[in-house]
DORO-748354 format. One record per residue: residue in one letter; chain; x, y, z of N, C-alpha, C in turn. Coordinates in steps of 0.02 Angstrom, whole numbers, plus 32768, in hexadecimal, padded with zeros to 4 digits. Atoms other than C-alpha are relative to their C-alpha. Layout:
  resn  chain   n.X   n.Y   n.Z  ca.X  ca.Y  ca.Z   c.X   c.Y   c.Z
     A      A     X     Y     Z     X     Y     Z     X     Y     Z
...
***
This chain:
  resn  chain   n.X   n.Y   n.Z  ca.X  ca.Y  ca.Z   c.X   c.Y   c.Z
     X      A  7FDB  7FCF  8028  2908  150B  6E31  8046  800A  8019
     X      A  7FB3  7FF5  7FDB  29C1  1542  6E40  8015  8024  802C
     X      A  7FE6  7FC5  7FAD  29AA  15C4  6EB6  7FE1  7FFF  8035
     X      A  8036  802B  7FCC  2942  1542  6F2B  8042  7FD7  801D
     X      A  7FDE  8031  7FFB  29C0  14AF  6F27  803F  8005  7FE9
     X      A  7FC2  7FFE  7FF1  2A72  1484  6F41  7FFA  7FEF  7F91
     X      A  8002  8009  803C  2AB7  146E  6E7C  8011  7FA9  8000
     X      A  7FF8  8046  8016  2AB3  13B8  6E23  8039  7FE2  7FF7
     X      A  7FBD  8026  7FFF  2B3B  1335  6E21  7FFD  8004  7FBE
     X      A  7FF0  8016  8033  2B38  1329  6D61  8013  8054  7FF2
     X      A  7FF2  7FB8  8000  2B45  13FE  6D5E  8025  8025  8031
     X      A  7FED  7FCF  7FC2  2B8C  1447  6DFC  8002  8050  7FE4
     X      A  7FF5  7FBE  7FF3  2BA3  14E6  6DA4  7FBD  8025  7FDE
     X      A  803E  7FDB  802C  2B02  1507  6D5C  7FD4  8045  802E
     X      A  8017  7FC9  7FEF  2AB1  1566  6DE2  8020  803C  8017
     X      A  7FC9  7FD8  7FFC  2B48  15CD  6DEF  7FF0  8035  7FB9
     X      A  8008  7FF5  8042  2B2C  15D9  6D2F  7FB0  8037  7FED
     X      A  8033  7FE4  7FF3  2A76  160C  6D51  7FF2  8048  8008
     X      A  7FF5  7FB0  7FD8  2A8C  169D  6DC4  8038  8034  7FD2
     X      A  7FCD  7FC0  8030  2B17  16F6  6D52  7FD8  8019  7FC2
     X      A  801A  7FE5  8053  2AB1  16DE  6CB8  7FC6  8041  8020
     X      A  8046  7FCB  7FD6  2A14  1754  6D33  8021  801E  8005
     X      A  7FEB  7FA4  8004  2A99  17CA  6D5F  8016  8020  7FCF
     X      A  7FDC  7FED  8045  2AE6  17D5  6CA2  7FCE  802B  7FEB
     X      A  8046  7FEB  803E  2A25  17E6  6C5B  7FE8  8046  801A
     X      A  7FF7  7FB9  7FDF  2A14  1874  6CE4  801E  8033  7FE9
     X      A  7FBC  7FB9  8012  2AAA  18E6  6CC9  7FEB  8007  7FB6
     X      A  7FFC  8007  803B  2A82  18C6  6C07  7FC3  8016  7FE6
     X      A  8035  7FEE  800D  29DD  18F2  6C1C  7FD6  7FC9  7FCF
     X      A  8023  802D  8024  298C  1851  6BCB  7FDB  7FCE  802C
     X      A  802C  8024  7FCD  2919  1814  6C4B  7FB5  8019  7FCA
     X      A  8038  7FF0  8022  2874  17FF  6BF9  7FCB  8032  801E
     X      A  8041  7FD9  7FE5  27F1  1892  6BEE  7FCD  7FF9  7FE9
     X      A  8049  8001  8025  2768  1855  6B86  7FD5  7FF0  8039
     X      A  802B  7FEB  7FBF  26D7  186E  6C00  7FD7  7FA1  8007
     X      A  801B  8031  8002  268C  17CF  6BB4  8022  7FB5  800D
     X      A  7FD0  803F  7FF8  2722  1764  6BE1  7FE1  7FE8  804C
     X      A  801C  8008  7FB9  26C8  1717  6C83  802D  7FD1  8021
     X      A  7FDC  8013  7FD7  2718  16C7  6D12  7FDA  7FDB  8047
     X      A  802F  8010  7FC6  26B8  1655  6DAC  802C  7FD1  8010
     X      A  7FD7  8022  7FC1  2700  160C  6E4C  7FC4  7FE5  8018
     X      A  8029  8017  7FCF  2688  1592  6EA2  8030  7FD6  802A
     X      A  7FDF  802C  7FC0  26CD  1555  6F61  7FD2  7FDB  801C
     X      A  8035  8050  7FCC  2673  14B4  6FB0  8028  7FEA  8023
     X      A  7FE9  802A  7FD1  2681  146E  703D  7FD4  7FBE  8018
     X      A  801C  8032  7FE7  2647  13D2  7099  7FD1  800C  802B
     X      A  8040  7FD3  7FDB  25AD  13F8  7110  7FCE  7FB8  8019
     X      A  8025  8054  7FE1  257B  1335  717E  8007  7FDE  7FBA
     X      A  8017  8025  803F  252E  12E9  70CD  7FF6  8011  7FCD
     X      A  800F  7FCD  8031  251A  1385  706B  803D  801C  7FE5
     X      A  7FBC  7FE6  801F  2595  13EA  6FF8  7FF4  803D  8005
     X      A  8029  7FC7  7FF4  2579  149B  7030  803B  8039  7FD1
     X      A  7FE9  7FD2  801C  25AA  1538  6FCE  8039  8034  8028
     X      A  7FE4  7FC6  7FCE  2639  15A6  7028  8004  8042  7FD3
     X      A  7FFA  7FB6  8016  2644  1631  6FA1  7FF7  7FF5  7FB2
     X      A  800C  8006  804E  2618  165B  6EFE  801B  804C  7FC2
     X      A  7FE9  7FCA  8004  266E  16DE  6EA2  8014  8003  7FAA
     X      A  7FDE  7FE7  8059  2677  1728  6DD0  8026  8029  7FFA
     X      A  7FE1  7FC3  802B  26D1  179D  6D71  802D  7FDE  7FC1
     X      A  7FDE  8005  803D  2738  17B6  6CDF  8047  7FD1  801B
     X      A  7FC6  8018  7FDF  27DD  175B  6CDF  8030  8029  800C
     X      A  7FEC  7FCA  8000  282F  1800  6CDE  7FFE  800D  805D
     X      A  800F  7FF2  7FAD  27E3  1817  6D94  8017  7FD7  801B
     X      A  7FC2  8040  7FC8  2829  1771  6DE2  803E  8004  7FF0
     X      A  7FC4  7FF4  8004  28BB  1790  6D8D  8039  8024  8030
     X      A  7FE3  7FC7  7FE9  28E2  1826  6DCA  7FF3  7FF1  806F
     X      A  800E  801D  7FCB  289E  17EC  6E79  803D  7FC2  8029
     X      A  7FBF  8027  7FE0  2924  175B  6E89  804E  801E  7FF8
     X      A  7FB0  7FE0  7FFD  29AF  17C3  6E50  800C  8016  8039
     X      A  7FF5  7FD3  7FC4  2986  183C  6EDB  8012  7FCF  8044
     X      A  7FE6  803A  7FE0  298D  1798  6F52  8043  7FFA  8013
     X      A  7FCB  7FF7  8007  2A2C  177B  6F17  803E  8027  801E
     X      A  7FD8  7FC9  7FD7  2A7E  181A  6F30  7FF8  8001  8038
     X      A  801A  7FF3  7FED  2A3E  182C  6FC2  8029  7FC7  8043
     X      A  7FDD  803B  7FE0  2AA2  1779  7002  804A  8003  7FEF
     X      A  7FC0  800D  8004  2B36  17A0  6FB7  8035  8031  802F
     X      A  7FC1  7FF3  7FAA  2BD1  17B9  704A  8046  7FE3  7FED
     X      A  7FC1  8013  8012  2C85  179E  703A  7FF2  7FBD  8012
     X      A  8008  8048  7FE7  2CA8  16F6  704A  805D  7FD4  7FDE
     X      A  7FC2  8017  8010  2D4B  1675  702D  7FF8  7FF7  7FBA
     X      A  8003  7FF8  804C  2D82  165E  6F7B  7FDB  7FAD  7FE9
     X      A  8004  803F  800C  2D64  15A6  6F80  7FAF  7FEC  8004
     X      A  8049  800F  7FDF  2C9F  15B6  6FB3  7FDA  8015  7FB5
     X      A  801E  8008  805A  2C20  15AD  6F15  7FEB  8051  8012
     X      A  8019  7FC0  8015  2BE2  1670  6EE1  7FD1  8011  802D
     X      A  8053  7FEF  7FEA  2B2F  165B  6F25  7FE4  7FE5  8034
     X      A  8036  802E  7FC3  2AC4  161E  6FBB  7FC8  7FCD  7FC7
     X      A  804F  801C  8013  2A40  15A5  6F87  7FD1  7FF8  803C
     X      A  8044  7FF1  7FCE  2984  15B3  6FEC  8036  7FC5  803B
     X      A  7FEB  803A  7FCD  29D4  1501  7037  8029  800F  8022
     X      A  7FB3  7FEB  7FE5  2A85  153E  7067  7FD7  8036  8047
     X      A  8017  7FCE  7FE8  2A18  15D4  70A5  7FDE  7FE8  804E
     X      A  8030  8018  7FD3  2991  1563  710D  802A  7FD8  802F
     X      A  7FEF  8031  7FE7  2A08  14DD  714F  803E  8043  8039
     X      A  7FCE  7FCD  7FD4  2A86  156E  719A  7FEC  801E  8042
     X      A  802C  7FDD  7FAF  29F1  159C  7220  7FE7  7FC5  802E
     X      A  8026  802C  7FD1  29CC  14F2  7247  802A  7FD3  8026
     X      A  7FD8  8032  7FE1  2A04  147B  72CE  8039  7FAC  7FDF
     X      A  7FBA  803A  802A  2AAC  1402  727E  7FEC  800F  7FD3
     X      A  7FF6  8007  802E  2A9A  145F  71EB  7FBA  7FD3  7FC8
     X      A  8021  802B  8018  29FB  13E4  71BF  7FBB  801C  7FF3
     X      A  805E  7FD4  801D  2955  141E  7165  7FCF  7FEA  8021
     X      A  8047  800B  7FD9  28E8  13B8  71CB  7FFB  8038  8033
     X      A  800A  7FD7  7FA8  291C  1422  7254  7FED  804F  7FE1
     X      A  8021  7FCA  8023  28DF  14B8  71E6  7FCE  8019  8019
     X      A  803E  7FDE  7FEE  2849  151E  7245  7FD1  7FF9  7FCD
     X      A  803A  8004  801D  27AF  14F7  71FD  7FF3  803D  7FD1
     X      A  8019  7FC8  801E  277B  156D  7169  802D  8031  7FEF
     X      A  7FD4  7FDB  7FF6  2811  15CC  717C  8022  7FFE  7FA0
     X      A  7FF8  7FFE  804B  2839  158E  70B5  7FD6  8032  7FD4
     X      A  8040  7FEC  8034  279B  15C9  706E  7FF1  8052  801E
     X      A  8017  7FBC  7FF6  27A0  166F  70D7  803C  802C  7FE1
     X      A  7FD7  7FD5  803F  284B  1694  7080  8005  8012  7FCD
     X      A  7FFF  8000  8057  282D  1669  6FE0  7FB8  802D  7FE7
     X      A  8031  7FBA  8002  2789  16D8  6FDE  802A  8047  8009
     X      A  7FD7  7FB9  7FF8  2817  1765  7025  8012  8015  7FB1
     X      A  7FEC  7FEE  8036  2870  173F  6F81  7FD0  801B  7FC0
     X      A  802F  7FED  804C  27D9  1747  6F0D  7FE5  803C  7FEF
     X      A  8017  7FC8  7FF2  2793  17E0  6F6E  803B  8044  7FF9
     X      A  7FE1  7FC0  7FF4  281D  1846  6F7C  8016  8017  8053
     X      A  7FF2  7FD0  7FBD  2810  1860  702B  8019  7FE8  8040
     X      A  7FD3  8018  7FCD  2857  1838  70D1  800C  7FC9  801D
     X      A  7FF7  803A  7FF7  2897  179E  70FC  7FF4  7FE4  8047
     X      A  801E  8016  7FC9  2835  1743  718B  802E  7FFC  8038
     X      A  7FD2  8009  7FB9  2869  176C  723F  8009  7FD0  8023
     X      A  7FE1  8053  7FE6  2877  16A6  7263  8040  8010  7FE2
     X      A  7FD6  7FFE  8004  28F9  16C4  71F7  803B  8002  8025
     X      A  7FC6  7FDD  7FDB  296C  1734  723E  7FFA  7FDB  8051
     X      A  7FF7  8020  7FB5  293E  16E6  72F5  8016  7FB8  800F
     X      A  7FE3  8057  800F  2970  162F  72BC  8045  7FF6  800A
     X      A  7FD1  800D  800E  2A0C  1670  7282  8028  8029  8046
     X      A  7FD8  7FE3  7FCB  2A47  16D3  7315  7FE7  7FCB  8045
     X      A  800B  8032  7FEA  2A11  1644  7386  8028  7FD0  8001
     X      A  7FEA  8031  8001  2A71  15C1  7330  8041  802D  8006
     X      A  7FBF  7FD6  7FEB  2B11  164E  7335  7FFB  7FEE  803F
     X      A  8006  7FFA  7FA9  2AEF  165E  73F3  8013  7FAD  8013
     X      A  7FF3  8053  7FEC  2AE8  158C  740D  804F  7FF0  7FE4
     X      A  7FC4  8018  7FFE  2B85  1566  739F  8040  8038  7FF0
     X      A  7FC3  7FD6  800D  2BF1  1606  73A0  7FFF  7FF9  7FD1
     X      A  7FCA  8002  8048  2C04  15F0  72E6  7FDD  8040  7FD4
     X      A  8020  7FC3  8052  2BDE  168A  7264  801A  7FE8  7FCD
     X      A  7FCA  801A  8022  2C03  1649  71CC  7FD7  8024  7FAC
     X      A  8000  7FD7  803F  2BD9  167E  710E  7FBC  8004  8002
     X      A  8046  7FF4  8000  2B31  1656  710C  7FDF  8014  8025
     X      A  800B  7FE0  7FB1  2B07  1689  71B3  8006  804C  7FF6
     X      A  7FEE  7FCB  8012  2B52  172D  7185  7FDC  8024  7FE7
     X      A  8035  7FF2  802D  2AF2  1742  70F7  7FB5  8013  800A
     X      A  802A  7FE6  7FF6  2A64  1723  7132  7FD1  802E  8026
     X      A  801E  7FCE  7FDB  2A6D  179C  71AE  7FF2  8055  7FE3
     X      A  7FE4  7FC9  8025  2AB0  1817  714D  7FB0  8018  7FB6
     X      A  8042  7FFB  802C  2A0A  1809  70C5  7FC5  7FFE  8024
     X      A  8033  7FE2  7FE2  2989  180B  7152  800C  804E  8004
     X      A  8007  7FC4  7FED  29D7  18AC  718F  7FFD  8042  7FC9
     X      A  8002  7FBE  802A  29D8  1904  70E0  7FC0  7FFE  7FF6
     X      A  804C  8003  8015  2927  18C4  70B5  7FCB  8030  802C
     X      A  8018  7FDB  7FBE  28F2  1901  7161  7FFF  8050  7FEB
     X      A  7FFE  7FD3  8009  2931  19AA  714E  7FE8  8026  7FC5
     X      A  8018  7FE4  802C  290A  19C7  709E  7FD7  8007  8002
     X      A  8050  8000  7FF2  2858  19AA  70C9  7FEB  8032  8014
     X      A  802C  7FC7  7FD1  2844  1A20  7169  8035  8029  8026
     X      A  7FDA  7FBC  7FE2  28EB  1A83  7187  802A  8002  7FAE
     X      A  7FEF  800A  8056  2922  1A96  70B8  804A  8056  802F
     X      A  7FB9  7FE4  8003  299A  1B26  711D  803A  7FDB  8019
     X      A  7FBE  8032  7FDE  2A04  1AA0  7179  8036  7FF4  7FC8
     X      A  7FCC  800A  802D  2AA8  1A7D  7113  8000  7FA6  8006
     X      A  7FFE  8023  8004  2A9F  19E1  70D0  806C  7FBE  8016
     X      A  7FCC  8032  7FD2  2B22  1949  711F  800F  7FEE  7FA8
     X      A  7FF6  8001  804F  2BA1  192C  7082  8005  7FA3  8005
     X      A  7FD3  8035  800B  2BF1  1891  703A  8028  7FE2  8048
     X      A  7FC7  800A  7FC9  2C91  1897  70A3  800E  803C  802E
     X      A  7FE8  7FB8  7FC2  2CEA  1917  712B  7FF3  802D  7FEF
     X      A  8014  7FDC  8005  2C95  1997  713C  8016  8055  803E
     X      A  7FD7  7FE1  7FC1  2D0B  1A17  71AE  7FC0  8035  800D
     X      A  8030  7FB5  8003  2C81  1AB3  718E  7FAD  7FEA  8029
     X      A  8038  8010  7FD2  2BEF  1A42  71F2  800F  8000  8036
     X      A  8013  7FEF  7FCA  2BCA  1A8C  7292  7FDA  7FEC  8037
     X      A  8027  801C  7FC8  2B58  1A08  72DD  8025  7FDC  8024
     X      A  7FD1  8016  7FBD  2B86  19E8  738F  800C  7FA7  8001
     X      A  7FEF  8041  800C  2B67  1934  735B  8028  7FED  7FD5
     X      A  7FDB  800E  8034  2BBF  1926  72C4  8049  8008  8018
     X      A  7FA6  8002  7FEE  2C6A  1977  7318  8010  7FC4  804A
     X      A  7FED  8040  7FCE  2C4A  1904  73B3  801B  7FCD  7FED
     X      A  7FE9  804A  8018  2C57  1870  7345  8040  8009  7FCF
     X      A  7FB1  7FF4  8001  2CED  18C0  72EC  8025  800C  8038
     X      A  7FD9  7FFF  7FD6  2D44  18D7  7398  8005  7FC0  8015
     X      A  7FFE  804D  7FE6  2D1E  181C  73C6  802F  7FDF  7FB6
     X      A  7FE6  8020  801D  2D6C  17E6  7325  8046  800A  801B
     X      A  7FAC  7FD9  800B  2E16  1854  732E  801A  7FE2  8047
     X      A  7FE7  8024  7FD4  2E11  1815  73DA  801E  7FB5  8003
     X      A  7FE6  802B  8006  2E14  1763  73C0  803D  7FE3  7FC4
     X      A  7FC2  8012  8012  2E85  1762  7335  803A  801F  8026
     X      A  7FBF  7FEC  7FD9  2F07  17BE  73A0  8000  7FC1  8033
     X      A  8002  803B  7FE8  2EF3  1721  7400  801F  7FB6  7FEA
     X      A  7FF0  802F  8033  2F05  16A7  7381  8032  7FF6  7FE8
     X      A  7FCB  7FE5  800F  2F99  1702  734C  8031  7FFB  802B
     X      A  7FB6  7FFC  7FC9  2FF0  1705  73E7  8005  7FB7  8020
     X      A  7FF2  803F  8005  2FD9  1642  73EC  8031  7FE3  7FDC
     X      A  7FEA  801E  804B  302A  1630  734D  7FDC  7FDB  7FC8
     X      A  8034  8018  8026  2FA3  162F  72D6  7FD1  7FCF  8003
     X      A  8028  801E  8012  2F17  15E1  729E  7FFE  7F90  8024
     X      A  7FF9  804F  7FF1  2EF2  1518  72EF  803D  7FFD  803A
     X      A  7FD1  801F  7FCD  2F60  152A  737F  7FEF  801F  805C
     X      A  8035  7FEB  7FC9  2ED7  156A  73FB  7FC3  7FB3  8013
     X      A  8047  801C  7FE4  2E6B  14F0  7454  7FA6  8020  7FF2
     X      A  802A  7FC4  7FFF  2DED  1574  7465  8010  804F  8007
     X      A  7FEF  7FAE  8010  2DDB  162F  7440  7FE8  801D  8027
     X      A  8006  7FD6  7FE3  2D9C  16BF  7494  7F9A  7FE9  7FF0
     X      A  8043  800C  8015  2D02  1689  741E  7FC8  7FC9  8014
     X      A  800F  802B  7FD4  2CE0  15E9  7468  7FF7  8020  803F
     X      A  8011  8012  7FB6  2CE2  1626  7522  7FC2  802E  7FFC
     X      A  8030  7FB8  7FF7  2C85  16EA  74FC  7FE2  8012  7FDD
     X      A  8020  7FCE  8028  2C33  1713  7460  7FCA  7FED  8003
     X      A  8050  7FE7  7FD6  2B8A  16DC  749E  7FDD  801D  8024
     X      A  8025  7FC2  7FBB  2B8A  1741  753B  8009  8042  7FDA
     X      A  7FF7  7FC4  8010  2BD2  17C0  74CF  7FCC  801E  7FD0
     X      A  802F  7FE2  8038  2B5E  17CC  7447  7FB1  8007  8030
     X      A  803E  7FEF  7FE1  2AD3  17E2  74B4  8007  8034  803F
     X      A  7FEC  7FC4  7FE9  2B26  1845  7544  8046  800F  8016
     X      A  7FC2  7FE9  8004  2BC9  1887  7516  801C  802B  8029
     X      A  7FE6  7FC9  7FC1  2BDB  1906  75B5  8029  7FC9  8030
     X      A  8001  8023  7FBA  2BDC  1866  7621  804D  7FDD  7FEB
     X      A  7FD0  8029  801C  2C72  180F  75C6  8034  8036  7FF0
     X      A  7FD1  7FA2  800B  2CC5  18C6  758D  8063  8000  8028
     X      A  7FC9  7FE9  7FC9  2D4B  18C2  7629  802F  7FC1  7FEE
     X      A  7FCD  804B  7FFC  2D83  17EB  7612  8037  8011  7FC0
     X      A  7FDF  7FF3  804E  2DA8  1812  754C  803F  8048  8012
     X      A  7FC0  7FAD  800E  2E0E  18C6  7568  8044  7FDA  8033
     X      A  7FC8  801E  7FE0  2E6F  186F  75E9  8024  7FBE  7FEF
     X      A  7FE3  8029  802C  2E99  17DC  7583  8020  8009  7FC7
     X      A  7FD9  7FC9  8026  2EC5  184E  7507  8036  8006  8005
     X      A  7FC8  7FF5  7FE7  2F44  1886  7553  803A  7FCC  800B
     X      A  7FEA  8049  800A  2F81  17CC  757E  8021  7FEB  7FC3
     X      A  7FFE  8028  8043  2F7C  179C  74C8  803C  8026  7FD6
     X      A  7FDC  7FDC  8031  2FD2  1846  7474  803F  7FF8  801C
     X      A  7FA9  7FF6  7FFC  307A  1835  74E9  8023  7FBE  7FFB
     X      A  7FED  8037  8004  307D  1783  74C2  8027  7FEF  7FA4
     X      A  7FFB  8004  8051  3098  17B8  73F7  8038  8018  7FFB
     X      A  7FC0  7FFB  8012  3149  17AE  739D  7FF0  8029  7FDB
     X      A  7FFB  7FC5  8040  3100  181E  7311  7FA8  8008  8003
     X      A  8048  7FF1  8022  305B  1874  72DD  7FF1  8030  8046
     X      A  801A  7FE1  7FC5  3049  18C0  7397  7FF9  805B  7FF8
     X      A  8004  7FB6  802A  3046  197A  7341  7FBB  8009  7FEB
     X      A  8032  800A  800E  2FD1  1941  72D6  7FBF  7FED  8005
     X      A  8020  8016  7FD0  2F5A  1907  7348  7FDC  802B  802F
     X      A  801B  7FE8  7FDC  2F58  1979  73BE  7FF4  8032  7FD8
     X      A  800B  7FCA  803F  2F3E  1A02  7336  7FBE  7FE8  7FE9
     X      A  803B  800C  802B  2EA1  19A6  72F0  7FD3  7FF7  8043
     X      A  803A  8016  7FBF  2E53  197C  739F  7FE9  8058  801C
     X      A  7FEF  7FD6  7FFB  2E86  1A30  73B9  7FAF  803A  7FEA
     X      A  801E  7FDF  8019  2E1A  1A6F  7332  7FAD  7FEB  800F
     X      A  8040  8028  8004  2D86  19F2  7352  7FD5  802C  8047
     X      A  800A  7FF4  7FAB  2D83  1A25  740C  7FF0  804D  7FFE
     X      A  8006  7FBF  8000  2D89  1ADA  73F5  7FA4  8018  7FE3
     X      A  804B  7FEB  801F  2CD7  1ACF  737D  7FCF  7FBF  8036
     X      A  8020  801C  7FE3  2C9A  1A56  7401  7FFB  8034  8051
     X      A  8009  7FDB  7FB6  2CB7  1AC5  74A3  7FD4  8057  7FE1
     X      A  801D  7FC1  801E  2C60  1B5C  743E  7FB6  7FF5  7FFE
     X      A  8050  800B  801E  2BC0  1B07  744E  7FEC  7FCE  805B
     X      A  8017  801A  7FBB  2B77  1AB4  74F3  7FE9  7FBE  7FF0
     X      A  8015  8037  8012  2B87  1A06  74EB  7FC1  7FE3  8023
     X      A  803A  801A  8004  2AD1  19AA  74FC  801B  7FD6  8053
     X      A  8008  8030  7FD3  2AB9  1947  75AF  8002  7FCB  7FD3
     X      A  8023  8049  801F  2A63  18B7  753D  7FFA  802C  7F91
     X      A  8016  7FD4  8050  2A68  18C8  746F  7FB8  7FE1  7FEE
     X      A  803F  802B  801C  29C8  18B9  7411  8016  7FDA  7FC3
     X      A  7FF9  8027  8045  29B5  182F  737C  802C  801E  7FE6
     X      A  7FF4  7FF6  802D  29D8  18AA  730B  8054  8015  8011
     X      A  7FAE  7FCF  7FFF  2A7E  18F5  7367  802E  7FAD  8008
     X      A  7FC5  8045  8013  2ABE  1827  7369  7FFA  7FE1  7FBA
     X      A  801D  8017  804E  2A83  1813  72B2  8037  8029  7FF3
     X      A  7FBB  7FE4  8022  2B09  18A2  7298  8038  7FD9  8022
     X      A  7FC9  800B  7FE6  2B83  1869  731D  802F  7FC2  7FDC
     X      A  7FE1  8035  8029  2B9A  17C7  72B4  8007  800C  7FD1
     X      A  7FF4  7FF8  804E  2B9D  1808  71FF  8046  8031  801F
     X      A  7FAC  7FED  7FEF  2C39  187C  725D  802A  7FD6  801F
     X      A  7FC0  8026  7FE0  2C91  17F9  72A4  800B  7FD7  7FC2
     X      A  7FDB  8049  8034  2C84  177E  71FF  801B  8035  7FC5
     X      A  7FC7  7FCF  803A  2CC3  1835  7187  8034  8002  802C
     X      A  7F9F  7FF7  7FDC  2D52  1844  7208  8024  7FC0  7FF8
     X      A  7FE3  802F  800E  2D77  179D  71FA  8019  7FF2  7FC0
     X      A  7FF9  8001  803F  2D78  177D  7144  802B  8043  7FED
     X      A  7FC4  7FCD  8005  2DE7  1827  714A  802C  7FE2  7FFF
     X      A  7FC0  8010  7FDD  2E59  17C6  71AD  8028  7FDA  7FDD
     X      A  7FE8  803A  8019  2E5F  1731  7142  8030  8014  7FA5
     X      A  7FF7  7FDA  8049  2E74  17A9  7088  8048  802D  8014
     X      A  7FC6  7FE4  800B  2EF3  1804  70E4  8038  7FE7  8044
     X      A  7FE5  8018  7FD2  2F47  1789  7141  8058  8005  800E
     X      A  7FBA  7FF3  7FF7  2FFD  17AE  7113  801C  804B  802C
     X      A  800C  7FB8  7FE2  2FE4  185A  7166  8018  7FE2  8045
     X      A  7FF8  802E  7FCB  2FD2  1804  720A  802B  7FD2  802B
     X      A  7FC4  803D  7FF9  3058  178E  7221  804F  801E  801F
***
């Protein structure tokens, strides 16, 4: 289906086309309700010599409908203008696995998402531990990565803390988790870095390369190298050094109001990366600011 697999060489925009027409029929209210409109998902798998059943699941089409929309939402995160609308399951699966490659996909890990989507309900904690894993190995947060941290942690909460404030789209200045502003202070940091290189591609390596693995796991221990490089980086800047220290300013102030963690748990590096890839994608939307 299109919201399994990458889109077709003879279509590219169809499952693009797909997903708009589900959120049109939504807002428009034309998702089918006849009770008798039925709807069945059977998942098989392979099993030695046998073809074994992994899930079996009816309803109206009204109910899956409404089930993948929520999916959907649920994945959608700022992102560059040039990147297609939507995740597909693949984009989704291949983003947790080693080079990017589906073999290297955790066993079952397909069939326990796509039950999330059918069910409604929280998206398997292989998940989220795949993807903060392969963050941790190659430093990279990147859209899908993002995403999918960002849709464990609403699924999560809606489930069994429905008061938590849900993690938005993009920058979110009014979120208060100590992880979320950590990983906005690691962004603002390394672009003041980047910046005082002379932009973008003229760094060997970043701050992100040497620290944001020790950091995302224990940010006390790394805390002192970064503030004092800081410092390094902002009197090295012809312009923006105002601006800079004014935003690190503000970051720092809702980070010393709270007792930073020895060690974070999952869930506080599941935020720390969805705040470092909205600060970033800030950076990039309001890059003339900066300069």
């Amino acid at each position: 289906p299109w919201y399994i697999s990458d889109s077709p060489k003879d279509d590219p925009d169809r499952g693009i086309k797909a997903v708009k027409s589900l959120f049109e029929a939504a807002q428009a209210g034309r998702l089918p309700r006849e009770e008798g409109n039925r709807f069945y998902v059977l998942g098989l798998s392979p099993n030695a010599a046998r073809i074994a059943v992994r899930y079996w699941r009816t309803g109206t089409v009204k109910d899956f409908a409404e089930k993948i929309l929520m999916h959907f939402k649920d994945y959608k995160i700022i992102h560059g203008a040039k990147e297609p609308e939507f995740l597909c399951l693949n984009k989704i699966l291949r983003a947790v696995a080693f080079e990017f490659k589906m073999e290297n996909v955790p066993p079952n890990l397909a069939g326990e998402v796509i039950v999330s989507i059918l069910d409604g309900l929280p998206y398997p904690r292989t998940l989220l531990q795949q993807c903060i894993r392969r963050i941790r190995a190659e430093q990279e947060v990147n859209r899908a990565r993002a995403a999918i941290l960002k849709a464990c942690i609403n699924r999560f909460n809606r489930r069994y803390y429905p008061e938590k404030k849900e993690v938005h789209m993009g920058l979110d200045p009014e979120n208060m988790d100590i992880g979320y502003l950590l990983g906005r202070l690691f962004a603002v940091l390394e672009r003041a870095q980047i910046q005082s290189a002379g932009g973008e591609g003229r760094l060997n390596t970043t701050i992100r390369d040497r620290f944001f693995g020790a950091f995302s796991t224990s940010p006390i221990t790394v805390m002192p190298i970064l503030l004092k490089l800081k410092n390094h980086h902002l009197a090295k800047l012809e312009s923006g050094k105002a601006y800079f220290e004014s935003l690190i300013g503000q970051v720092m102030d809702n980070v010393d109001a709270q007792a930073i963690p020895a060690h974070l748990t999952l869930e506080q590096q599941a935020y720390l990366a969805v705040g470092y890839y909205h600060q970033r994608q800030d950076f990039f939307k309001k890059k003339e600011v900066v300069k």
